[in-house]
C-alpha positions as CSV (number, residue, x, y, z in Angstrom):
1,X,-17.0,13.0,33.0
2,X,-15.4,15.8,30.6
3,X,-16.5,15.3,27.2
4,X,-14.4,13.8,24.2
5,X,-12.7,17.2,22.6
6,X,-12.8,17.1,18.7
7,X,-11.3,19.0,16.3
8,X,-13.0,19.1,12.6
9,X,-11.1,19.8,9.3
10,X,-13.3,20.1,6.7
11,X,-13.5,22.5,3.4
12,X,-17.4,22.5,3.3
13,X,-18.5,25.1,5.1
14,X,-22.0,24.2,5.2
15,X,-20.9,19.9,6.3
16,X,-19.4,21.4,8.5
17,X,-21.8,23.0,10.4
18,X,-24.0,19.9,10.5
19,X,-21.9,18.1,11.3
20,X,-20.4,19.9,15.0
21,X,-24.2,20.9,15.1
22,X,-24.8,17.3,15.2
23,X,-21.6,15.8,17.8
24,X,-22.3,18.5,19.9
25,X,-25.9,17.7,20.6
26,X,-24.1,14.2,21.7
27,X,-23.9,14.8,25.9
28,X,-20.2,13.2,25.5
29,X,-18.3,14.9,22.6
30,X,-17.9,18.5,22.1
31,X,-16.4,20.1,18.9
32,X,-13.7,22.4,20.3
33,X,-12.1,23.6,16.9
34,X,-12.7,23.6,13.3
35,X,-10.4,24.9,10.4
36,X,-11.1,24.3,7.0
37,X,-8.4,24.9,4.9
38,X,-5.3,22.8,4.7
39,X,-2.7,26.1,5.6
40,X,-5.1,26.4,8.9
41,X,-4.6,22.9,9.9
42,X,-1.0,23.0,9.2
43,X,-0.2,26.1,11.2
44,X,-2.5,24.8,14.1
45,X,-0.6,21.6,14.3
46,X,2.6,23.2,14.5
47,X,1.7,26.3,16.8
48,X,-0.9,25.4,19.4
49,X,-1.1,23.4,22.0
50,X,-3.2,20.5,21.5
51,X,-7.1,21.4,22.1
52,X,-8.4,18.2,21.2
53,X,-8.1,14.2,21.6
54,X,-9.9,13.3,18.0
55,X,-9.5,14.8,14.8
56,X,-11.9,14.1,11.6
57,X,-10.1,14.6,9.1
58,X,-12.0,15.2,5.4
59,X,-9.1,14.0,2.9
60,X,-10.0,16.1,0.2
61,X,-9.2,20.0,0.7
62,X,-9.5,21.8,-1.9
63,X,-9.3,19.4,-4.4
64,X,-6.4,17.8,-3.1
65,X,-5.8,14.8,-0.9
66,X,-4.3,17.1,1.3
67,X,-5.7,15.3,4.2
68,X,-4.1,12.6,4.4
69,X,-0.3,14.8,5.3
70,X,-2.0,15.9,8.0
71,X,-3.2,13.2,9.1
72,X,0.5,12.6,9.9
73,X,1.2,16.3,11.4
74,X,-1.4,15.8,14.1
75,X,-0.2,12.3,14.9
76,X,3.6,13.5,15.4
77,X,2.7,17.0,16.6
78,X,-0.6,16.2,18.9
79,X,-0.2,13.0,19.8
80,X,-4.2,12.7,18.8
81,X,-6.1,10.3,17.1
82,X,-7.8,10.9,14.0
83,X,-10.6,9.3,11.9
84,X,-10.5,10.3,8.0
85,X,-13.9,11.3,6.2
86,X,-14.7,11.5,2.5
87,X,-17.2,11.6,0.2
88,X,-15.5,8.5,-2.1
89,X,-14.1,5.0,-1.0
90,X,-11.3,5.5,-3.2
91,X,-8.9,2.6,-2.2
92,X,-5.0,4.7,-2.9
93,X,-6.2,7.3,0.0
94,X,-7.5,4.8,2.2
95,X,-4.3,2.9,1.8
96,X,-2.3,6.0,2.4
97,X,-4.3,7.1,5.5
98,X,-3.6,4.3,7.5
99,X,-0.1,4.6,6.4
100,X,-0.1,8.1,7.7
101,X,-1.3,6.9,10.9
102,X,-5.3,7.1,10.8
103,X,-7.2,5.1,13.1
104,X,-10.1,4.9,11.3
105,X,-12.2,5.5,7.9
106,X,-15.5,7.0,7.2
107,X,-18.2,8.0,4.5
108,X,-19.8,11.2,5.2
109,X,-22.9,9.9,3.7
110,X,-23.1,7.2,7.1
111,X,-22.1,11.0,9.4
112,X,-24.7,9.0,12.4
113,X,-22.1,6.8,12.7
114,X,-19.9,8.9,13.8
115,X,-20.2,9.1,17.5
116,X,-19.8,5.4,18.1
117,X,-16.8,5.6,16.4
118,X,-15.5,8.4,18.5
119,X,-16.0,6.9,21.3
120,X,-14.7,3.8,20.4
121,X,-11.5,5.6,19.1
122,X,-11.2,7.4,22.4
123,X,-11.8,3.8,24.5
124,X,-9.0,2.3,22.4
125,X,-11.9,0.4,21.2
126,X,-12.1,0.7,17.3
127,X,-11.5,-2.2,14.6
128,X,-11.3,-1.0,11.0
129,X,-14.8,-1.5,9.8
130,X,-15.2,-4.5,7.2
131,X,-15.6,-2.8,4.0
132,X,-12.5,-0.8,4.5
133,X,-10.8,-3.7,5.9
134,X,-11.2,-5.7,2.5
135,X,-9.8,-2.9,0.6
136,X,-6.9,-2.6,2.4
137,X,-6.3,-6.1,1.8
138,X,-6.7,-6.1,-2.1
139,X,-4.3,-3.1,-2.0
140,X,-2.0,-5.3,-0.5
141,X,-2.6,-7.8,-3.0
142,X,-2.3,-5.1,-5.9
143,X,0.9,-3.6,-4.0
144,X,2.1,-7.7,-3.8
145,X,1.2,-7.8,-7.7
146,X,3.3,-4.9,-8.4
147,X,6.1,-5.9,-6.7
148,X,6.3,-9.6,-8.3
149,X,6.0,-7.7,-12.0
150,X,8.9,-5.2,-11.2
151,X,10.9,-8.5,-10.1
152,X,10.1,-10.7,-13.5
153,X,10.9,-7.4,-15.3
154,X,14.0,-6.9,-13.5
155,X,15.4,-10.8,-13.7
156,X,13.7,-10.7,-17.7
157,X,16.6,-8.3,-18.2
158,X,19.1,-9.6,-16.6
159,X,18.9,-13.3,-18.4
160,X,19.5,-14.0,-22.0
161,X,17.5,-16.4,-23.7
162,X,20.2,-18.6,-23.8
163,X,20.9,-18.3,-19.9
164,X,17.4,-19.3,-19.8
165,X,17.2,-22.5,-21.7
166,X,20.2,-23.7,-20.1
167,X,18.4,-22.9,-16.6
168,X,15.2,-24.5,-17.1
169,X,17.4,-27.7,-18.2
170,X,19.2,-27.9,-15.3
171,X,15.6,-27.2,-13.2
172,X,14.1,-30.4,-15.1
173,X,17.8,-32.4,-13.8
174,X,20.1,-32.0,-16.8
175,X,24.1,-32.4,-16.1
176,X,25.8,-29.6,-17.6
177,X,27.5,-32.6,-20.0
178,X,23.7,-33.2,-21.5
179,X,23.4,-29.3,-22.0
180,X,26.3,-28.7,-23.6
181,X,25.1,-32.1,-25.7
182,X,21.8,-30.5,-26.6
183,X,22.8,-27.0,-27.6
184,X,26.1,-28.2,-29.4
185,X,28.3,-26.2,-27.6
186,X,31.4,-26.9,-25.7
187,X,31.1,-27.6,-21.6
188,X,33.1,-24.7,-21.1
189,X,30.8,-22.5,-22.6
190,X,27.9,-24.4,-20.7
191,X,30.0,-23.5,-17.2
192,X,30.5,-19.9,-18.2
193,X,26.6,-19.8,-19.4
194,X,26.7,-21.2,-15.4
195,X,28.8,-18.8,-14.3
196,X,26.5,-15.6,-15.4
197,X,23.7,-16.5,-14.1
198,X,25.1,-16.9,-10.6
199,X,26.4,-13.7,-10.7
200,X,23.6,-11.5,-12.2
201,X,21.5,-13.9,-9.8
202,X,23.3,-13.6,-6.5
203,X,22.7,-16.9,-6.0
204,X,25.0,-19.8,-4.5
205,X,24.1,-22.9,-7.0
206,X,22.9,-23.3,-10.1
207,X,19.8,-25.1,-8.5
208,X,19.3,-22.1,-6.9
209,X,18.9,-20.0,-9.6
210,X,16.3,-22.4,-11.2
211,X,14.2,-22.2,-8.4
212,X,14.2,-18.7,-8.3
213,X,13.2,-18.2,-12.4
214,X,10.3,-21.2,-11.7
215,X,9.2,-19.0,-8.7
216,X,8.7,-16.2,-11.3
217,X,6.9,-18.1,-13.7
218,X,10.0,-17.0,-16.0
219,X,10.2,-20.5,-17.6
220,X,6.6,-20.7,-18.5
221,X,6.8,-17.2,-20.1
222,X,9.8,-18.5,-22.3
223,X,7.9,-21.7,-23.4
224,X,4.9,-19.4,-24.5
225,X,7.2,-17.0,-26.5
226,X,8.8,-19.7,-27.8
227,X,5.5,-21.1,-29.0
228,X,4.1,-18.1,-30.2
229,X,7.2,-17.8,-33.0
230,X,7.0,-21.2,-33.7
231,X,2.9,-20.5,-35.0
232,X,4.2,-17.2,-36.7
């Protein structure tokens, strides 16, 4: 059986060498290339035919994340698999590996590790190991965060106060005649309050658009402001 090719980028020379000293004393793999500069990598993807089946890939070259672009390069130009290695578990970069197309995550301080993952990674075999597993998940939940905050921001700017009392009546059942009666305002103004809100909204009833600002948690931020300047 032909041994697993593999192709090493890494910027420390002397890792490195240990480390294809070390796979190729493995009867199975055999280190067929190593570069160790980003530009090397880059013009290695896009000029040669591919040499190898696995890529390790350190994501730090020269002091830049570097890595983790060509991660992507030898996915679209090779075809290959690849398997990141770092020094750090630093959860952005392992996020944006596997969005590049990695296959798989590793510490160089666990390096003996290494050739079960290969080979696992050649089989079709490998399952993201659990530690990395978990903090791809609380990225997602940070990502899921983010995205919830940008929407409250976004919908906080849209509504007026006002827009926003008269939506959290009609959430707790209010007719639009008992708004207009606690606000001492006309109905017409109560329907062109309405009227607004659908629009900056996008939505199709004014039920709607409650549910939507109680999703956000919009009317218990208001109810907190609103207590905060009463104790002022």
């Amino acid at each position: 059986m032909e041994p697993i090719r593999i192709l090493i980028v890494e910027d420390d020379l002397d890792w490195l060498r240990g480390l294809k000293a070390y796979l190729n004393r493995q009867p199975d793999l055999k280190v067929v290339a190593t570069v160790s500069t980003a530009e090397e990598a880059r013009e290695l993807f896009a000029n040669a035919e591919p040499e190898a089946e696995i890529v390790l890939m350190d994501i730090m070259l020269q002091d830049e994340p570097a890595g983790i672009g060509l991660a992507e390069q030898a996915l679209l130009s090779w075809g290959v698999k690849v398997i990141m290695l770092t020094s750090m578990e630093e959860k952005d970069f392992i996020f944006r590996s596997f969005q590049a197309g990695a296959i798989d995550y590793q510490i160089k301080s666990r390096f003996e590790e290494l050739p079960t993952i290969i080979r696992a990674v050649h089989a079709r075999q490998s399952s993201i190991n659990a530690a990395v597993a978990e903090q791809m998940r609380e990225e997602f939940r940070r990502l899921k965060r983010l995205e919830h905050q940008f929407k409250v921001k976004e919908v906080s700017d849209l509504i007026t106060p006002t827009e926003l009392q008269v939506l959290e009546m009609i959430d707790q059942g209010h007719t639009q005649t008992e708004i207009a009666n606690r606000f001492f305002i006309s109905l017409r103004t109560v329907k062109i309050h309405v009227g607004h809100i659908l629009k900056k909204l996008g939505s199709p009833s004014s039920k709607d658009a409650a549910q939507k600002i109680r999703d956000l948690g919009l009317f218990e931020r208001g109810n907190k402001t609103d207590g905060d300047s009463k104790g002022d």
